[in-house]
N, C-alpha and C positions, 0 to 999 in steps of 0.2 A: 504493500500500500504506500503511496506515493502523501510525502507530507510535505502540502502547500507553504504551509507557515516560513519553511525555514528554507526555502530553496535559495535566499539571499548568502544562505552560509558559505566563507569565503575559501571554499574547499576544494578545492585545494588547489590544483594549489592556489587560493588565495587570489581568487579572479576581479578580488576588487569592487563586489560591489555593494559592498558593506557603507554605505554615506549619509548622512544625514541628508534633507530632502533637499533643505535650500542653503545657498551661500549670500547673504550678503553683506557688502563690506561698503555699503553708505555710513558714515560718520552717524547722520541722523538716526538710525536706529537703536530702539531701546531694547529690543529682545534681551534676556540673559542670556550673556555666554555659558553654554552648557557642553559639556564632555565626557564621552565614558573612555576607561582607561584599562584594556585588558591586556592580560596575559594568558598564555596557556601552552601546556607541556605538548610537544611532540614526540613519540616514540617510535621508534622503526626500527623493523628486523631488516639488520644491514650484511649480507653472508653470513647468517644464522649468529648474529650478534646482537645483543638489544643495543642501540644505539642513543641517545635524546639529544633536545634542542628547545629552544622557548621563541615562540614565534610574539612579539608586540606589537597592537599596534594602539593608534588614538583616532576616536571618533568625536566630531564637534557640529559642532549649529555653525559657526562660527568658519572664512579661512583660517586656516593655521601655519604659523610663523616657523614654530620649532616647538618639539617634542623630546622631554628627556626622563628617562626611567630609572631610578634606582636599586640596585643590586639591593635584598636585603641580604648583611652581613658580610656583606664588600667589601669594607671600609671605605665605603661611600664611592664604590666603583658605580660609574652608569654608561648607559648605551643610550644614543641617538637615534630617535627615527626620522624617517624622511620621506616623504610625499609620497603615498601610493598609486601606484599607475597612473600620475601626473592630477590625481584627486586632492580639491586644496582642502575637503574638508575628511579626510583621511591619510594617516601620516602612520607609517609599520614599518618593524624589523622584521624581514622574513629571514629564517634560516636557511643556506642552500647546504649541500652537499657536504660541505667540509668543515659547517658546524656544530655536525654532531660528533657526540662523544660518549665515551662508554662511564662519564661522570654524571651522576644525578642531580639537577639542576638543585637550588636551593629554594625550600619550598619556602613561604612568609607573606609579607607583604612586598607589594612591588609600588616602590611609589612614582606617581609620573606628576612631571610640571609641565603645564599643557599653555602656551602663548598665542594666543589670536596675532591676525596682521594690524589691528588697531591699537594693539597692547595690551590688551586684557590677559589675565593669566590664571588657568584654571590649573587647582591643584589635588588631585585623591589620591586612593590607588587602588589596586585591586590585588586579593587574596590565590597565593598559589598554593593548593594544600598537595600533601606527602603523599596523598591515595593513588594509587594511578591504576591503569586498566588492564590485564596480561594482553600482551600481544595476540591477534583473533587467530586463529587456526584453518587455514583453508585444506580444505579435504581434498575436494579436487577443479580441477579448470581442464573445459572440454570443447575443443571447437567441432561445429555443427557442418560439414563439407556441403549438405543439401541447404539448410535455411540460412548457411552465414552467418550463423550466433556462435557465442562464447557463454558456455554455462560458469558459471560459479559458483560452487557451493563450501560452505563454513559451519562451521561448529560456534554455537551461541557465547558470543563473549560475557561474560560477568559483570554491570556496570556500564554497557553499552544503552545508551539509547536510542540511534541510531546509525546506518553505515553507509557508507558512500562509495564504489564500486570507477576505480578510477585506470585509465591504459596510459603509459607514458612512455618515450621513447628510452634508451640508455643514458642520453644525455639529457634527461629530466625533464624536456619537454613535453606537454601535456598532448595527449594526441585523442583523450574522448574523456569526460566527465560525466559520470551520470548524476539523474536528483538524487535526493536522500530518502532514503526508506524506514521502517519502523526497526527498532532494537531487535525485538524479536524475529525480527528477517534471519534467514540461512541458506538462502540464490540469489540470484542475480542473472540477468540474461543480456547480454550485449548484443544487439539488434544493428543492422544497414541501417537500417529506418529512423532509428534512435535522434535526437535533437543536438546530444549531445558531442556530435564530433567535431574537433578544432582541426583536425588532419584529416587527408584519405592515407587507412590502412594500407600497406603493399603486402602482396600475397609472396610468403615464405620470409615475410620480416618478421625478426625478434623484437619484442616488444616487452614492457615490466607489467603484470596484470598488479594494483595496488588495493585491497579491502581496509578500508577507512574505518574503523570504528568511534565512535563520537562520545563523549559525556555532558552534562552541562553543569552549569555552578546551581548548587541547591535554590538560591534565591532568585535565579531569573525566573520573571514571568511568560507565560504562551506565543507573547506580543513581543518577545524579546531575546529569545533564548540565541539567535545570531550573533549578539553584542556579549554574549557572557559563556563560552566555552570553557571547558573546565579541561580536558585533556581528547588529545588527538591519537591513539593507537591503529599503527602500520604494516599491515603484513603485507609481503611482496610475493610475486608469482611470476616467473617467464613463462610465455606462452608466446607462438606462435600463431600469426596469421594467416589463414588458409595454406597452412601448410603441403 
């Protein structure tokens, strides 16, 4: 079952379209400057190694000037974000490739100081808890030689409440995203016909098959659960197309 609510989720990878509705940056406006401030754990099995990483980003009413995020227990180490996919009211650190690590991020608060282009300066932060998800379990990936489908099927992650079925090339580029499906899912079917394709597949290309499983933070609401991810677990699969 296909869940409308959260198809904005920026999954992955991370297509940006996570934005507050309007931007604007007339002097004369009174709106409050307003900002959410997340973080959230990525895990991925990397050659059968747990790997992590913490993906940041900042969301505002507001352009935004600069975004900075504190380490908790750093000693006041922080990270910079910067304009997402050229979105001025969206500004994230995504992890690539060579940020993860076989060290487990520091769970606490994360505090960010969030600056409009007018000066204003919005300041919270948001909570990363220790919990995290075990990596999902795919049983098996089957390509269909007659309908052109990619089955997939998984064993129920623990914690999971939704998952997201994703193909990418070797070099991490995203080549098909599906929606988001209910936690309790255990298939997934990759279809020609699918809405989801950024690439056309090539027949006897190697490709990464990715099973996404999702969490959310206890306190987001139905209306919101996009803005408030609590952890992202990664399992990976090669699979060939039309082999």
């Amino acid at each position: 079952m296909q869940l409308p609510i959260r198809l904005k989720l920026p999954i992955l990878f991370f297509l940006g379209v996570l934005i507050f509705p309007s931007c604007n940056e007339d002097p004369k406006e009174t709106k409050e400057f307003q900002a959410i401030p997340e973080v959230f754990l990525i895990q991925k099995e990397i050659n059968d190694t747990v790997k992590y990483a913490l993906a940041f980003y900042a969301y505002s009413n507001y352009a935004i000037a600069s975004a900075e995020v504190i380490i908790p227990d750093g000693d006041g180490i922080s990270a910079s974000l910067e304009s997402f996919q050229n979105t001025q009211t969206t500004f994230a650190r995504v992890p690539n490739k060579n940020d993860f690590s076989l060290t487990e991020p520091e769970s606490g608060q994360y505090y960010f100081t969030i600056q409009n282009t007018l000066g204003g300066i919005f300041e919270d932060y948001d909570y990363l808890p220790a919990n995290y998800m075990t990596i999902p379990e795919i049983t098996s990936v089957v390509y269909n030689d007659v309908s052109k489908t990619i089955k997939v099927d998984w064993l129920q992650t623990i914690g999971s409440e939704g998952y997201i079925v994703n193909m990418v090339t070797y070099n991490g580029d995203i080549l098909y995203q599906g929606y988001e499906i209910n936690g309790d899912s255990t298939s997934y079917t990759i279809k020609t016909s699918d809405t989801g394709w950024k690439q056309t597949p090539y027949s006897g290309t190697d490709y990464i098959l990715e099973l996404n499983a999702i969490s959310y933070e206890d306190n987001s609401d139905m209306t919101e659960y996009y803005y408030h991810i609590n952890a992202l677990s990664v399992a990976q699969e090669p699979v060939t197309w039309n082999p």
